[in-house]
N, C-alpha and C positions, 0 to 999 in steps of 0.2 A: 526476657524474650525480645527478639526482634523484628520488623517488617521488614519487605525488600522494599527499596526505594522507588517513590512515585506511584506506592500502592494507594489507590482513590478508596476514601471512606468516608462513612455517611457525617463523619465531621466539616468534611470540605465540599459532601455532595450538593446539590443542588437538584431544586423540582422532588423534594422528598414529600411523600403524602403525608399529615397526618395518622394519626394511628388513636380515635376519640374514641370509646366504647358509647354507645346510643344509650344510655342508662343514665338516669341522676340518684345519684345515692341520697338518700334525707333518713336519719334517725330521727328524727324528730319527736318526740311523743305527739301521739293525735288521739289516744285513747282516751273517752268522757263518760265514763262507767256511772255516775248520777244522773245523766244525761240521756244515758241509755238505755238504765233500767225503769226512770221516771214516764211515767203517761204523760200522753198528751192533750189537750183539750182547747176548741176555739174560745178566741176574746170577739165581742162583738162593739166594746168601747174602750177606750181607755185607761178606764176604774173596773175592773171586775170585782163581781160582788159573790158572796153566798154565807150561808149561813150554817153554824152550829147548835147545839143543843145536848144538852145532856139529862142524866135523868137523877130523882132526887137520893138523899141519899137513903141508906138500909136504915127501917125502924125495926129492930128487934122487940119492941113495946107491943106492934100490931097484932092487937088481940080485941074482939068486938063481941060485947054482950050481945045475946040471942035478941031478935025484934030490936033492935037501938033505930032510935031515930035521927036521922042524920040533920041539923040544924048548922052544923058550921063546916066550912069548907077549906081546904087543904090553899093557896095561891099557885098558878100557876107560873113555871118559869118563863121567862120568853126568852125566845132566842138570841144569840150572837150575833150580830151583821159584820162580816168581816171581807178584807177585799184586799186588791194588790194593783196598782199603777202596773202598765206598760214601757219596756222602756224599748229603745233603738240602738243597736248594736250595729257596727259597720265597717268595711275596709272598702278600700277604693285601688284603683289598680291603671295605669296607663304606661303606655308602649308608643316608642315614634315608629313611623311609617317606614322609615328603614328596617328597622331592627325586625317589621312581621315580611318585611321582602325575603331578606336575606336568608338562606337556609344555613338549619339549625341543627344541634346533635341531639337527641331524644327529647324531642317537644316542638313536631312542626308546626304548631301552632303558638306565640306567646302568651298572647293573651288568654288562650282556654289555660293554657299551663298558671299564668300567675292567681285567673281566679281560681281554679283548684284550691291554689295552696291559701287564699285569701280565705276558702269555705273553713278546710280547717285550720285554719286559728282563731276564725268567727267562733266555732267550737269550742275550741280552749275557752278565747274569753267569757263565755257564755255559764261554760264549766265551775269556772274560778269562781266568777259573780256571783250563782246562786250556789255558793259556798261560803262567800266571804261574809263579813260582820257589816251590812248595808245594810239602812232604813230603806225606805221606800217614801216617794214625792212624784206631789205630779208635776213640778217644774213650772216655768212662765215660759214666756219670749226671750229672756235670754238663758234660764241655765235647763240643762236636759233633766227629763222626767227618771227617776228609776224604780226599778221593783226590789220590793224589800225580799233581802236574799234569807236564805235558812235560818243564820243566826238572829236575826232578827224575830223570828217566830216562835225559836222551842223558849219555852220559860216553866214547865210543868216536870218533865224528869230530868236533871241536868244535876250533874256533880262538878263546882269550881270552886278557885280559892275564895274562899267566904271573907277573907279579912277586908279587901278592896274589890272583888269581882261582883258584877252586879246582872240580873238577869234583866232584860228587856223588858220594859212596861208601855203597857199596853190593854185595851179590857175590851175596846172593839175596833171596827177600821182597819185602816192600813198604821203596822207597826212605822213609825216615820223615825225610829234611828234604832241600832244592833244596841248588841249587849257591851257593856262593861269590862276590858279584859281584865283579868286579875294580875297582880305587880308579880307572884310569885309561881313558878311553872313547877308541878309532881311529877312527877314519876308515873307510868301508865302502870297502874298495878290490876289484876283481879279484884282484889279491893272498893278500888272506881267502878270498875266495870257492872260489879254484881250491886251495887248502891242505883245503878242507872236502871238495870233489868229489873230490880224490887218496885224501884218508884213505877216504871211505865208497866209493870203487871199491875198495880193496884189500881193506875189509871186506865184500865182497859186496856192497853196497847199491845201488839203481839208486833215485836221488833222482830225483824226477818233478816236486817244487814247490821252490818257496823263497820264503819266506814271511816279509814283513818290515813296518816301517810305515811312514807315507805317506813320511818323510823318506830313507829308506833306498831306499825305491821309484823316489824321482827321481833319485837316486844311481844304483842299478842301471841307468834306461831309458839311461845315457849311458856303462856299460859298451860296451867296443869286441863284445863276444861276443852284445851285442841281435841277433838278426834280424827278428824280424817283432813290429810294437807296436799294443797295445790291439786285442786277437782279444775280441772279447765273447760269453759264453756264454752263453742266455737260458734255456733249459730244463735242469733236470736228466736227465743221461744216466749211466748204469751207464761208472765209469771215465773220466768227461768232469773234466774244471777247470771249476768252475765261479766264474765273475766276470772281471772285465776284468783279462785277465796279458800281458804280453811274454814272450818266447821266448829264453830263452839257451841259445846254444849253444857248450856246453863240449867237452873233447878227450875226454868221458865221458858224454855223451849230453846231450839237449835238457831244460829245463827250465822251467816254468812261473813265472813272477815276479807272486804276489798279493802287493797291498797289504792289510792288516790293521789296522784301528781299533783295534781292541781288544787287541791285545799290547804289552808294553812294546817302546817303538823301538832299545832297544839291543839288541835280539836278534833274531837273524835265524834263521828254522827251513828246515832241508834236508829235506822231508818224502819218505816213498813214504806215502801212503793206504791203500795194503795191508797196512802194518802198523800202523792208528792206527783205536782203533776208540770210539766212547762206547758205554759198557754202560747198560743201565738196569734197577735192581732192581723201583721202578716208573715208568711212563712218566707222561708229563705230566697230572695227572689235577685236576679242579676237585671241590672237598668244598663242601657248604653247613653251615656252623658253627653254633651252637646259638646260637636268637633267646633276647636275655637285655635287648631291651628294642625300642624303636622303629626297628629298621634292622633290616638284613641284612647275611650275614657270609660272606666266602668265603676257602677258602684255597687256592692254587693254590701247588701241590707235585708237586717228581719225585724220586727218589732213583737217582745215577748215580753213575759211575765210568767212569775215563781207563783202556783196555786199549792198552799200549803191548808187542806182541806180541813183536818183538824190537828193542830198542834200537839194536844196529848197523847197524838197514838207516834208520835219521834221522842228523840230523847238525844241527849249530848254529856260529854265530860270535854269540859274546859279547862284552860293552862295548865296542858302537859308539855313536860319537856321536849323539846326539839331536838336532841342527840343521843 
């Protein structure tokens, strides 16, 4: 084909508008479904504390002649004192004084745009943290204090490779380092799974979730014990799952199956919600930081901690495969 000559086109034109659509695309994952489903509760120090207790074990002996006079006496247990550090989690965010003059294509504001995006990744890391294998410490003057994350706390139903994998010790306090990972990664089988639901039935526990990542996830949906797949929860409700789970059903009740971005995939969590709570000394809060020249400065900061109420009512399988 051809033009006729001296035809003007938007190659040569001049004073052409833009053409920006007002939208920023972000895929981003922002979903924190531990996070979400977990309670919340205030810190009023640094150290939070509370205590467990259990009760003794079954005497099937318990049988008492008629009129017995009682002269000796049972000892009582006392309780557990156990606690978790506080830690500080935070992004920061500044903009020169040009860049909030100048108009912008879908975000007339910078700075509310950058902390946005600064809240959730606060999120994420937050996510990660009280998933990862972390002790907890309460730090000095120079290194930062942390709260010891999940791994650090199950040590009661947990199926790992036994030859080098070791479970976190611990008897009261703050757990101050995670567990042991094992040199050698399984395979996610049924197997695992119903080893972890025997142990935490015998410990009292009524596991609600099982909590693992994407690869573990597709593993799971082809479990023979799936019944019902991809149930989607849209709103938060008091005691609901919230995000897209399958349903196992075990010889020890039903179980919710979320996939998790943000935990490592060799671990699989046996949760109850009622006993997993984030504390927060302070809540999510935005500071405007001291102008020290042509910009503006923010810091976006919360100070939290992992309240793991009683241990034996979670449960975990360690090193499984990642692919």
């Amino acid at each position: 084909m051809a033009i006729i000559a001296n035809t003007l086109q938007t190659f040569g034109g001049k004073g052409l508008r833009e053409n920006l659509t007002d939208v920023i695309y972000n895929i981003t994952p922002t979903d924190t479904p531990f996070m979400a489903n977990a309670g919340r509760s205030k810190m009023e120090a640094v150290l939070h504390e509370w205590q467990t207790d259990s009760l003794a074990a079954v005497d099937t002996a318990n049988a008492q002649i008629q009129g017995n006079d009682y002269t000796s006496f049972a000892g009582a247990a006392v309780t557990i004192r156990s606690g978790n550090y506080s830690q500080i989690s935070a992004k920061t965010a500044i903009t020169a004084g040009t860049l909030d003059a100048v108009r912008k294509a879908a975000r007339p504001d910078e700075m509310g745009y950058q902390i946005a995006k600064r809240g959730k990744e606060l999120k994420r890391d937050m996510e990660a943290i009280a998933l990862f294998n972390q002790g907890g410490s309460s730090g000095n003057s120079s290194t930062a204090s942390t709260t010891a994350a999940l791994q650090a706390w199950i040590k009661t139903n947990v199926s790992y490779y036994t030859t080098d994998g070791v479970n976190p010790v611990w008897t009261s306090g703050v757990p101050a380092a995670g567990r042991t990972d094992g040199s050698v990664l399984r395979a996610f089988d049924e197997t695992i799974l119903k080893s972890v639901m025997v142990q935490g039935y015998a410990a009292g526990a009524n596991f609600s979730t099982l909590m693992v990542g994407p690869v573990n996830k597709q593993r799971v949906s082809g479990f023979a014990g799936i019944a019902t797949k991809t149930i989607q929860q849209t709103a938060a409700k008091t005691a609901t799952i919230i995000g897209a789970a399958d349903f196992y059903v075990s010889d020890f009740g039903t179980i919710a199956v979320i996939a998790n971005r943000f935990q490592r995939e060799r671990d699989a969590f046996f949760l109850d919600f009622e006993f997993v709570d984030f504390m927060f000394l302070r809540s999510f809060m935005t500071e405007k930081l001291a102008k020290t020249g042509d910009a503006e400065k923010r810091l976006l900061l919360v100070e939290w901690g992992l309240k793991v109420k009683q241990e034996a009512a979670l449960g975990a399988a360690y090193d499984l495969t990642t692919t």
